[in-house]
C-alpha positions as CSV (number, residue, x, y, z in Angstrom):
1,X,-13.6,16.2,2.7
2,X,-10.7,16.7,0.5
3,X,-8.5,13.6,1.5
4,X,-5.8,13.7,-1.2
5,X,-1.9,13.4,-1.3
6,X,0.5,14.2,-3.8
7,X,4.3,13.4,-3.5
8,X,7.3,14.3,-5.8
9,X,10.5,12.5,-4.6
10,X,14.0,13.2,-7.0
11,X,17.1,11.5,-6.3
12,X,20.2,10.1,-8.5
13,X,18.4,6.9,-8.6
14,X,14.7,8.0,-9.4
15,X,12.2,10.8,-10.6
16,X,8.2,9.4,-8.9
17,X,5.4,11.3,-8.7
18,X,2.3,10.3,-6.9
19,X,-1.4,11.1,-6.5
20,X,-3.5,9.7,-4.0
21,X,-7.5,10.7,-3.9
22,X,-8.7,8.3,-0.8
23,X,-12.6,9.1,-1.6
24,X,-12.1,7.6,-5.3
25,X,-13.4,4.9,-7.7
26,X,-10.8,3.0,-8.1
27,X,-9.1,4.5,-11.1
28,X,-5.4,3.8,-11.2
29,X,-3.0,5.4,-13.8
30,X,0.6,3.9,-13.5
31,X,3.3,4.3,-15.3
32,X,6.4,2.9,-13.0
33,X,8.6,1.5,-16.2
34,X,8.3,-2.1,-13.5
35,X,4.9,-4.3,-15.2
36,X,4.8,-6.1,-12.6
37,X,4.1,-2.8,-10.0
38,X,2.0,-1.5,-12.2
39,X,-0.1,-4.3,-12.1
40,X,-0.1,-4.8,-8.2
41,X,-0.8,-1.6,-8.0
42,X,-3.9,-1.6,-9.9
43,X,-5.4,-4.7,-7.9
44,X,-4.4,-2.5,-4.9
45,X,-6.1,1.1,-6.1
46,X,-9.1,-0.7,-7.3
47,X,-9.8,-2.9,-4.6
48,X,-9.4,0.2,-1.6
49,X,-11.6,2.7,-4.2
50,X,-8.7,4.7,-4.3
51,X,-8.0,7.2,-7.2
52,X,-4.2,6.4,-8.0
53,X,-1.7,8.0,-10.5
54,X,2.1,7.0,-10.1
55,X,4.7,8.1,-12.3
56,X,8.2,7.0,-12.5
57,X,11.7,7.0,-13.9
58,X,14.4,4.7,-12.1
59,X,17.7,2.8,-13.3
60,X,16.1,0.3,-14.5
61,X,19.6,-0.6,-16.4
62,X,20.9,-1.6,-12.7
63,X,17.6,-3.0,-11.8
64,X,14.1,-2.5,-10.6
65,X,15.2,-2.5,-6.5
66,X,15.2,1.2,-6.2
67,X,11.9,1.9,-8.5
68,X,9.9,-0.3,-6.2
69,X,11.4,1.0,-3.3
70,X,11.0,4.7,-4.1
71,X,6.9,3.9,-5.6
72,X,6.7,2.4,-2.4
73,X,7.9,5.1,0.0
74,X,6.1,7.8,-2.1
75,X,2.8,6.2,-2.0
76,X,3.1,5.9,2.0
77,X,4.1,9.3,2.0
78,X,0.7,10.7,0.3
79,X,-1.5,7.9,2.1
80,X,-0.3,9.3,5.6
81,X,-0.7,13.1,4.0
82,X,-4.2,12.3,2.6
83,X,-5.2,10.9,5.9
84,X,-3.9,14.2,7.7
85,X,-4.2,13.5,11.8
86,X,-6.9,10.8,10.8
87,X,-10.0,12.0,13.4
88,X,-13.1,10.0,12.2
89,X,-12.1,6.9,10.5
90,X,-12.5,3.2,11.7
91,X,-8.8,3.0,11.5
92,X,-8.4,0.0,11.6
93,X,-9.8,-2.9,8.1
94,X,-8.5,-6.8,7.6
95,X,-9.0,-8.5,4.2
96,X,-8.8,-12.6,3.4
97,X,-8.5,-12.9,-0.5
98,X,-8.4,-16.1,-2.4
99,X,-6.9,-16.2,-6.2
100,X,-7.1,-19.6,-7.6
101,X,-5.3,-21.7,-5.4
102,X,-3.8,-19.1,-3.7
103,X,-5.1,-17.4,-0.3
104,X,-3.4,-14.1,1.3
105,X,-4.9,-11.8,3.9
106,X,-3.7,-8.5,5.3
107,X,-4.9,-6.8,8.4
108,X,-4.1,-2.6,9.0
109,X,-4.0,0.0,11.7
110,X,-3.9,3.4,10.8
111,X,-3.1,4.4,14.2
112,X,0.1,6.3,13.6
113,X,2.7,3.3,14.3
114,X,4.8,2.0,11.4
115,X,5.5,-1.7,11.6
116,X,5.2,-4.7,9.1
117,X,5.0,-8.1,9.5
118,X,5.4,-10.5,6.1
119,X,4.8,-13.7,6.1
120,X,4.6,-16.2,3.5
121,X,6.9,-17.7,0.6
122,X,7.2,-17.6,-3.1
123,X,8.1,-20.1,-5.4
124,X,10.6,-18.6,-7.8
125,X,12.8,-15.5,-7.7
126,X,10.9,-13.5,-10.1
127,X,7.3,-12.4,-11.1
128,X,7.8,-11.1,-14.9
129,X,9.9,-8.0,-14.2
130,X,9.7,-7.9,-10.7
131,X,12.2,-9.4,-8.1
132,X,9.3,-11.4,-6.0
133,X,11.7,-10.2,-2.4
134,X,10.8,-7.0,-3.8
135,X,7.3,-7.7,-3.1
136,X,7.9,-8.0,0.8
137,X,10.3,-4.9,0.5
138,X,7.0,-2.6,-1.2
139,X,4.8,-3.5,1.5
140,X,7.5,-2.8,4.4
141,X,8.3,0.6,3.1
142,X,4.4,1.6,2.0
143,X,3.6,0.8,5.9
144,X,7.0,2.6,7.4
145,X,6.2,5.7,5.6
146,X,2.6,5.4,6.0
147,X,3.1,5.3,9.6
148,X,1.0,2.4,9.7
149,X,1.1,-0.8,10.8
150,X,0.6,-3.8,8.7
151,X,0.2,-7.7,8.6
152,X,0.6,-9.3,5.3
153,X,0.5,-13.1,4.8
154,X,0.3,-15.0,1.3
155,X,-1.1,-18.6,3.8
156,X,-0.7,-20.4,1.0
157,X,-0.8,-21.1,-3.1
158,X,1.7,-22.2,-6.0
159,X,1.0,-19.6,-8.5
160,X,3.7,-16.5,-7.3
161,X,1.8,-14.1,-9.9
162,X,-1.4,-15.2,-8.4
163,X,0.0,-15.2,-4.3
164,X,1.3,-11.7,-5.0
165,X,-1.7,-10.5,-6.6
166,X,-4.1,-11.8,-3.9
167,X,-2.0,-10.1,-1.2
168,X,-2.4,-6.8,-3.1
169,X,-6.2,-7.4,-3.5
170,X,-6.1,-8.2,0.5
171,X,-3.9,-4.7,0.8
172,X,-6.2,-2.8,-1.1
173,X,-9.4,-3.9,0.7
174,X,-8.4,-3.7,4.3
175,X,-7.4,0.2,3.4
176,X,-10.5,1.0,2.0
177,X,-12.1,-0.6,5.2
178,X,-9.7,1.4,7.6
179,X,-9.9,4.4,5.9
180,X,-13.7,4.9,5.7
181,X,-15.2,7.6,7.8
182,X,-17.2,6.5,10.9
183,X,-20.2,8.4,11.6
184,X,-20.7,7.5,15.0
185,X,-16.7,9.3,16.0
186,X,-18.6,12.7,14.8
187,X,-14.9,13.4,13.6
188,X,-13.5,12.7,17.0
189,X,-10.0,10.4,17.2
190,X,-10.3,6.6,16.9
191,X,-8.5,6.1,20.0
192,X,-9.3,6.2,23.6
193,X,-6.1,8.1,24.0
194,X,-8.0,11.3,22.2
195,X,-5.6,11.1,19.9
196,X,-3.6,9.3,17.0
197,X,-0.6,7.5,18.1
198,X,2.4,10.1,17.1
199,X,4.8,8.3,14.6
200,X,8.0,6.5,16.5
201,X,11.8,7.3,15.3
């Protein structure tokens, strides 16, 4: 199977590419100009076994909202392209990841409807170079153009670089559960409906 997406997306704000290889290693290549990101996403990339290179230009000299943002829609963008009409998969993965002190869990379905629920609080404002409400604002926007639906919760922790972090890990492993092909479908829609839930307005 050739799952892979690629997505170029060019505005006055931002210049991101994005390739997205679902049947990977875990090899991530990032460049997003955000350290922060680029971190998160490499706990993410690894932990699903996804083969992930971003690159990115933003105004960073007004800030690092619309980088994020854009990273964020873009990779959605080639995660619901690489999964195509999604016959075949278990659809559906949950992850609980402790850092530290620090415990998050995320839960997926990749049945076609985008919605996000984010639960959880960080300490401080900021995580190095990285706006931590921005970290809320990634996942909503990965899961709205993913046209998934997502449950992320940091439950608890006092470390913000290691809550965040965790989540991602969580993230990265409930995809690579959802997104592995079921033998026992033989291909066929993980649905009773015979058929992926089409994506809501």
């Amino acid at each position: 199977m050739n799952r892979r997406g690629s997505v170029k997306r060019i505005t006055r704000e931002t210049q991101v590419e994005v390739d997205l290889d679902l049947d990977g290693s875990g090899q991530c290549h990032v460049r997003t100009g955000v350290g922060m990101l680029d971190h998160l996403l490499a706990a993410l990339a690894r932990h699903a076994r996804f083969d992930l290179r971003v690159q990115a230009q933003g105004d960073l000299e007004v800030d690092e909202h619309h980088t994020v943002e854009d990273v964020a829609i873009c990779l959605g963008m080639a995660l619901k392209e690489a999964l195509g009409p999604g016959h075949g998969i278990v659809r559906m993965g949950h992850a609980l990841v402790p850092m530290d002190e620090a415990l998050a869990q995320a839960a997926v379905d990749l049945g076609g409807r985008p919605y996000a629920v984010c639960r959880g609080e960080f300490r401080g404002e900021r995580i190095g170079d990285m706006g931590t409400d921005l970290v809320w604002h990634f996942l909503e926007s990965l899961a709205a153009h993913g046209s998934f639906c997502l449950h992320a919760e940091v439950l608890y922790g006092r470390n913000d670089h290691h809550m965040a972090e965790a989540l991602f890990k969580a993230l990265g492993r409930a995809l690579d559960m959802a997104t592995r092909p079921d033998p026992r479908l033989g291909g066929e829609p993980p649905s009773t409906k015979g058929a992926v839930e089409v994506e809501r307005p």
